[in-house]
C-alpha positions as CSV (number, residue, x, y, z in Angstrom):
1,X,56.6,70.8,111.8
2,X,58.0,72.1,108.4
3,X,57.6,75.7,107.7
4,X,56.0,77.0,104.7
5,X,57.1,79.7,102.6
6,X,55.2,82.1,102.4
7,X,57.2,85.1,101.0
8,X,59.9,85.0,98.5
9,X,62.1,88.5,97.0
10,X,64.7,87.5,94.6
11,X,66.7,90.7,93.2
12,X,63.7,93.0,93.4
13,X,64.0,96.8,92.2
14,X,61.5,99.6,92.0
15,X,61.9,102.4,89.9
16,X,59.6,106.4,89.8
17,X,60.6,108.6,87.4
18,X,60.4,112.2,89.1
19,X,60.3,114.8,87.2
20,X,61.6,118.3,88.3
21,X,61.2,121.5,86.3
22,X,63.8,123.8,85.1
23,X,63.5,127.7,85.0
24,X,65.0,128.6,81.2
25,X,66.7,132.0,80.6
26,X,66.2,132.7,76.9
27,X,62.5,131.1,76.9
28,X,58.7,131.2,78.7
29,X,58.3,127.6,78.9
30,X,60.0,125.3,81.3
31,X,62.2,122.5,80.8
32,X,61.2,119.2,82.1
33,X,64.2,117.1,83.5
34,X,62.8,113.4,84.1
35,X,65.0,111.6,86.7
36,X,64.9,108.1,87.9
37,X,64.7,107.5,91.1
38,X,65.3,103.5,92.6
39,X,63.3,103.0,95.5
40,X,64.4,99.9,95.8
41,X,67.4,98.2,94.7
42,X,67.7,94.2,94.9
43,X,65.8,93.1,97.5
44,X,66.1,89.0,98.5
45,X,64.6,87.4,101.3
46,X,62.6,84.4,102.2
47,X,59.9,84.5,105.0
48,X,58.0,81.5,106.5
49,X,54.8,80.6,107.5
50,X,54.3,82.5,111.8
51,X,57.4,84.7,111.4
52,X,56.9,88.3,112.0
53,X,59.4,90.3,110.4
54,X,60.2,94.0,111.4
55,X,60.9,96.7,108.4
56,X,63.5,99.1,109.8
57,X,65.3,102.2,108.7
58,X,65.1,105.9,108.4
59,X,62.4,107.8,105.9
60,X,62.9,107.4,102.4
61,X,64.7,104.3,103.2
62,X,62.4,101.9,100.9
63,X,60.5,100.6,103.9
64,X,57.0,101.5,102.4
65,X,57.7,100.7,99.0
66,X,59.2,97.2,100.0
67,X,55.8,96.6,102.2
68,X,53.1,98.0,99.0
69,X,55.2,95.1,97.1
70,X,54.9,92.3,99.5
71,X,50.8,93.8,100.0
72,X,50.4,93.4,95.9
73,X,49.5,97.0,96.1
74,X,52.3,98.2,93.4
75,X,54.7,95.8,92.0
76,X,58.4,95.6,91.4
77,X,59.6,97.2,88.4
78,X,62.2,93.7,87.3
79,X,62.9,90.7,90.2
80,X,60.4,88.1,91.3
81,X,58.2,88.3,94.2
82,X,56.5,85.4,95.4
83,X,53.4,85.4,97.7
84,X,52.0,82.0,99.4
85,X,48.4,83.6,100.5
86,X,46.3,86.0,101.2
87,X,47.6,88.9,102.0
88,X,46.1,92.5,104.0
89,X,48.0,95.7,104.6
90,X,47.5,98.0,107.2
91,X,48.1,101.5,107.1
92,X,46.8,104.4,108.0
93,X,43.8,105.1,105.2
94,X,44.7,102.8,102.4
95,X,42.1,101.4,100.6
96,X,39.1,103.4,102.4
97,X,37.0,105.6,101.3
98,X,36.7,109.6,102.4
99,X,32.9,109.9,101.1
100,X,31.3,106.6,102.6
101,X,30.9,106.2,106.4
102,X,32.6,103.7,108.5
103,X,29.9,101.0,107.7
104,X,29.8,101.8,104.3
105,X,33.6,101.5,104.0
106,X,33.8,98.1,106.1
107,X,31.0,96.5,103.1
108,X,33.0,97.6,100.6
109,X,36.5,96.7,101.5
110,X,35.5,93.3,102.5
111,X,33.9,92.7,99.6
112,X,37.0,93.9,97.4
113,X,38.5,91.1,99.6
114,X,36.3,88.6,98.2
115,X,33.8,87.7,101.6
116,X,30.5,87.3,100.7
117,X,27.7,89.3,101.9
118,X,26.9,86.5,104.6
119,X,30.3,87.2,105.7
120,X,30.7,90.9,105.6
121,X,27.3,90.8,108.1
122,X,28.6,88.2,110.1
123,X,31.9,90.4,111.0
124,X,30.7,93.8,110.8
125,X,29.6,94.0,114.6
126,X,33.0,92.3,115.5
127,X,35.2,95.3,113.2
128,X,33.2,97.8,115.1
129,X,33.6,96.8,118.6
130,X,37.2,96.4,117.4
131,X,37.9,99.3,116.3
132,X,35.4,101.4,118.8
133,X,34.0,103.7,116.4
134,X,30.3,103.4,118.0
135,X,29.2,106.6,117.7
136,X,31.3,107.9,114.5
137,X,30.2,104.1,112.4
138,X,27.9,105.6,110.8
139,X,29.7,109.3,110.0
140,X,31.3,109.7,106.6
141,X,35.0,108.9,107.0
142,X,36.4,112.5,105.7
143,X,35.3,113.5,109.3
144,X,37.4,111.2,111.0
145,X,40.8,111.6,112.9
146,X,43.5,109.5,111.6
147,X,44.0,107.8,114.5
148,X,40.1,106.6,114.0
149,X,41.1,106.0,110.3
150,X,43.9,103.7,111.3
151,X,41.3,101.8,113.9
152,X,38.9,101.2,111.3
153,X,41.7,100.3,108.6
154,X,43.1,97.7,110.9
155,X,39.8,96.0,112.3
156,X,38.8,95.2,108.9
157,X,42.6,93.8,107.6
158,X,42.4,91.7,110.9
159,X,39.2,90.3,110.4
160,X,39.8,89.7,106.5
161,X,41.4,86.4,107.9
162,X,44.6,86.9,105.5
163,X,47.4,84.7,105.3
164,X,50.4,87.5,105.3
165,X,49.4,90.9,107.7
166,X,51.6,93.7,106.8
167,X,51.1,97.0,109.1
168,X,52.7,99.9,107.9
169,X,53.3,102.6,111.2
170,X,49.3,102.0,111.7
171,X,50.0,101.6,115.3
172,X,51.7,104.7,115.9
173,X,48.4,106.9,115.9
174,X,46.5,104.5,118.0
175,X,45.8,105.1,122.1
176,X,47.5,102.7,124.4
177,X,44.3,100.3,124.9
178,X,43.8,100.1,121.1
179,X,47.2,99.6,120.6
180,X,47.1,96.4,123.0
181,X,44.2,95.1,121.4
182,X,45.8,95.0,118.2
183,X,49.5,93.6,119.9
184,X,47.2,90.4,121.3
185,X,45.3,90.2,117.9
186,X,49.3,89.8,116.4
187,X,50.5,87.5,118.9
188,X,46.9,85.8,117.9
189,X,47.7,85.5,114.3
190,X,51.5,84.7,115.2
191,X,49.9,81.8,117.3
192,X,48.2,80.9,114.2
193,X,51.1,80.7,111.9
194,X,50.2,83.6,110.2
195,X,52.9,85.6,108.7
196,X,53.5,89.3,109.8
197,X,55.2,92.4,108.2
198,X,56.1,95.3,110.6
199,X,57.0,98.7,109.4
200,X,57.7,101.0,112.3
201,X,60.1,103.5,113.7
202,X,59.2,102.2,117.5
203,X,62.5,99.7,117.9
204,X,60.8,98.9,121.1
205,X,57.8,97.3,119.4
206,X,59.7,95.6,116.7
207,X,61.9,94.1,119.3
208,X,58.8,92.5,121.3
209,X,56.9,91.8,118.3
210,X,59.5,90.2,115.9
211,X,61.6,87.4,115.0
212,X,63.6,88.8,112.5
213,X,64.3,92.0,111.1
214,X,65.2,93.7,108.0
215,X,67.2,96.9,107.9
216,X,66.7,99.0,104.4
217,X,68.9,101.7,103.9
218,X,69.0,104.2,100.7
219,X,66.7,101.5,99.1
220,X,68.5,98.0,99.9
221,X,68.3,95.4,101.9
222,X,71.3,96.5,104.3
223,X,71.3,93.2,106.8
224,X,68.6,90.4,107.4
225,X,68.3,88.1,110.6
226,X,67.4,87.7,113.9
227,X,65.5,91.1,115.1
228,X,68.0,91.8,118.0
229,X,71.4,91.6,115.7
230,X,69.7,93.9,113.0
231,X,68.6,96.0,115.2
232,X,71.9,96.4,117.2
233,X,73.7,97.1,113.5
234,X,71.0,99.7,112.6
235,X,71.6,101.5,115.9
236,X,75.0,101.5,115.5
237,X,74.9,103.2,112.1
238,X,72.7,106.0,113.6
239,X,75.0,106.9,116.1
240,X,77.9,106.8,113.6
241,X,75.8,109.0,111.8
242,X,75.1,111.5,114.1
243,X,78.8,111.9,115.4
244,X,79.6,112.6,111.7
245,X,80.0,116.9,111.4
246,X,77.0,118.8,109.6
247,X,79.0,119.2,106.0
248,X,79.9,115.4,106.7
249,X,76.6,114.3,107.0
250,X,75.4,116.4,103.9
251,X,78.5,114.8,101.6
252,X,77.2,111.5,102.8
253,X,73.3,111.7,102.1
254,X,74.4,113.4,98.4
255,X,76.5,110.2,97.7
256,X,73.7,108.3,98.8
257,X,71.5,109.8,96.4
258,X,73.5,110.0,93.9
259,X,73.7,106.2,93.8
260,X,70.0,105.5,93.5
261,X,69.9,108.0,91.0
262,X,73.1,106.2,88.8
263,X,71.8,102.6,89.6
264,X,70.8,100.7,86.4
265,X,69.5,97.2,85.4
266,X,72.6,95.9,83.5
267,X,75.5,96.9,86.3
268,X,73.5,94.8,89.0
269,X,72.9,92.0,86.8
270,X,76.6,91.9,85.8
271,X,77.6,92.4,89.3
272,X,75.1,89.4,90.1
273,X,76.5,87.0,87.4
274,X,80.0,87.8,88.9
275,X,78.9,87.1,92.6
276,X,77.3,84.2,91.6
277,X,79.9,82.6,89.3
278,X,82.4,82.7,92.4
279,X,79.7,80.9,95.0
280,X,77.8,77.5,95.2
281,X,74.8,78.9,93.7
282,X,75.8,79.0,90.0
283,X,72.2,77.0,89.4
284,X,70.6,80.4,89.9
285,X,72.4,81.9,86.7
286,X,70.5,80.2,84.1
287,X,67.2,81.7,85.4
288,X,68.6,85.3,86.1
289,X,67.5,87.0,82.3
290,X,64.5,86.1,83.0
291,X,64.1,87.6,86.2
292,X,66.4,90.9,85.6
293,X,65.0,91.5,81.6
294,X,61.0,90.8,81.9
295,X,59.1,91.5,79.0
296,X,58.3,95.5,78.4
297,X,55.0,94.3,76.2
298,X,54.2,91.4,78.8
299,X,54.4,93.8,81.7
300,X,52.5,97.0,79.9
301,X,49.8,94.3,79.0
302,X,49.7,92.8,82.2
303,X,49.5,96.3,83.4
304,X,46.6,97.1,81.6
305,X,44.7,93.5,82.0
306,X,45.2,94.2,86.0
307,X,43.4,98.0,85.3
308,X,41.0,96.3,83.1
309,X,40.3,93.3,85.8
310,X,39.7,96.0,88.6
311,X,37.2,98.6,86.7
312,X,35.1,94.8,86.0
313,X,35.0,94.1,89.7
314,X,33.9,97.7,90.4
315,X,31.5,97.5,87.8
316,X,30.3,94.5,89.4
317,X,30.4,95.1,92.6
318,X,28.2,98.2,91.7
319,X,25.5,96.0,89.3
320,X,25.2,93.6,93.1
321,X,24.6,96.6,94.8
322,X,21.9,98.2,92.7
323,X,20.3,94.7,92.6
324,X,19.8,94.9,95.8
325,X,18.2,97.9,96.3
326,X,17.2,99.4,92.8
327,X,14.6,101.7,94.4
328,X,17.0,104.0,96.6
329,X,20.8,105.8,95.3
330,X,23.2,103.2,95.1
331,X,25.9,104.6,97.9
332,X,22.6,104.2,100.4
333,X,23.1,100.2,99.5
334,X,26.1,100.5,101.7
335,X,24.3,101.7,104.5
């Protein structure tokens, strides 16, 4: 049976500008220093339809960013990302609602989803007894642990029916019985030839849940492959790590930053060109402008059309709601 891609990264970066403040002497007012900081820095991998790939590496590492990119959440600041489906991300909170209640928040994010209102009743029951959240369903969310938060947030992903599942560390505030409920309802999706990203600290899980693995460090892709072999180099690099002394350590992480804060556009694309001139896959130069040098005006447009594109759907989604029941407040619709 031939796979199908599903997920494509080709030389994706992601760039925050952080901005610190600094004390001056001689005046009142502050001095704004506005750094760049490269979250990620040329990411490439292909995944294929029932993989499951594990996101490993310590904080800070790019993990997160690397899953809100594949998730469509944020998007890469130059490189290409290519999704083949729907996808639904996992993690503890995103995308609900503090001031609705459980039900309220189930309605809403399925609709944002696209499932129709036959839909959303048909699975509503289901994401409850998922999640167990009997008596709290109907409680407004701001009053809920996050380990109820991440049960709720994952039993509506799971029964949007997407294509690509990415969980970021949503399991790790879970009980053991809801955590085994959601291992099967992988292994399910797996079975299904769904395809699964797997952010988590827990190499244990990532071992028994994963094919492959990828290991980001300092904001790139350090090694790709089979989950055992990246997870062997990756523990390898953490003992070397801790063995090195405390001022050792320090001069390390410094250099580290240091490079994500010096890393620019043209020196990877240069050092790209020059890889790719001395390998087979000189067919992948002509298209590399493109890819490294979008269009500023395209993006900020694109940007903007996107903003615009959600505040309609909102809209609409609101102008449904109050169809539906004009006579009461519109957030009791969502009851």
């Amino acid at each position: 049976m031939e796979r199908e891609l599903k997920v494509s990264a080709r030389y994706v970066t992601k760039k925050y500008e952080i901005n610190k403040k600094k004390s001056k002497k001689t005046s009142v007012e502050n001095e704004v220093i506005r750094r760049d900081f490269w979250a990620l820095r040329g990411v490439n991998f292909e995944v294929f339809s029932g993989e499951a790939v594990g996101l490993v590496g310590t904080n800070g590492s790019g993990k997160s960013t690397l899953s809100n990119i594949i998730a469509g959440v944020t998007k890469p600041t130059t490189g290409e990302i290519i999704i083949n489906g729907k996808t639904s991300i996992i993690a503890i909170g995103t995308g609900l609602k503090k001031e609705l209640t459980g039900r309220q928040n189930i309605k809403l994010k399925c609709l944002l989803s696209g499932m129709s209102m036959k839909e959303i009743d048909d699975v509503t029951e289901d994401i409850i007894a998922f999640a167990d959240l009997d008596d709290f369903i109907d409680q407004p969310l701001k009053n809920y642990s996050s380990g109820m938060k991440s049960r709720l947030g994952f039993a509506i992903s799971v029964h949007n029916d997407p294509d690509i599942l990415v969980i970021d560390e949503a399991l790790s505030v879970g009980d053991r019985t809801f955590n085994q409920r959601c291992i099967d309802k992988i292994y399910e999706f797996k079975a299904q030839g769904k395809t699964i990203f797997f952010v988590s600290h827990s190499l244990g899980a990532i071992e028994n849940l994963c094919d492959k693995a990828i290991w980001m460090h300092e904001g790139e892709m350090k090694e790709f492959g089979p989950t055992e072999q990246v997870i062997e180099s990756y523990t390898n690099f953490i003992k070397w790590y801790r063995q090195l002394p405390r001022k050792e350590q320090i001069t390390y992480k410094k250099g580290q930053k240091r490079n994500r804060r010096e890393f620019t556009i043209d020196y990877y694309y240069q050092e790209t060109i020059a890889k790719l001139e001395n390998s087979e896959e000189k067919k992948d130069i002509s298209d590399l402008k493109r890819i490294f040098y979008p269009s500023n005006k395209k993006s900020n447009n694109m940007s903007i059309l996107s903003k615009l594109m959600v505040m309609v759907a909102i809209v609409l989604i609101l102008i449904i709601a109050a169809s539906y029941v004009p006579s009461q407040p519109l957030i009791n619709w969502f009851s």
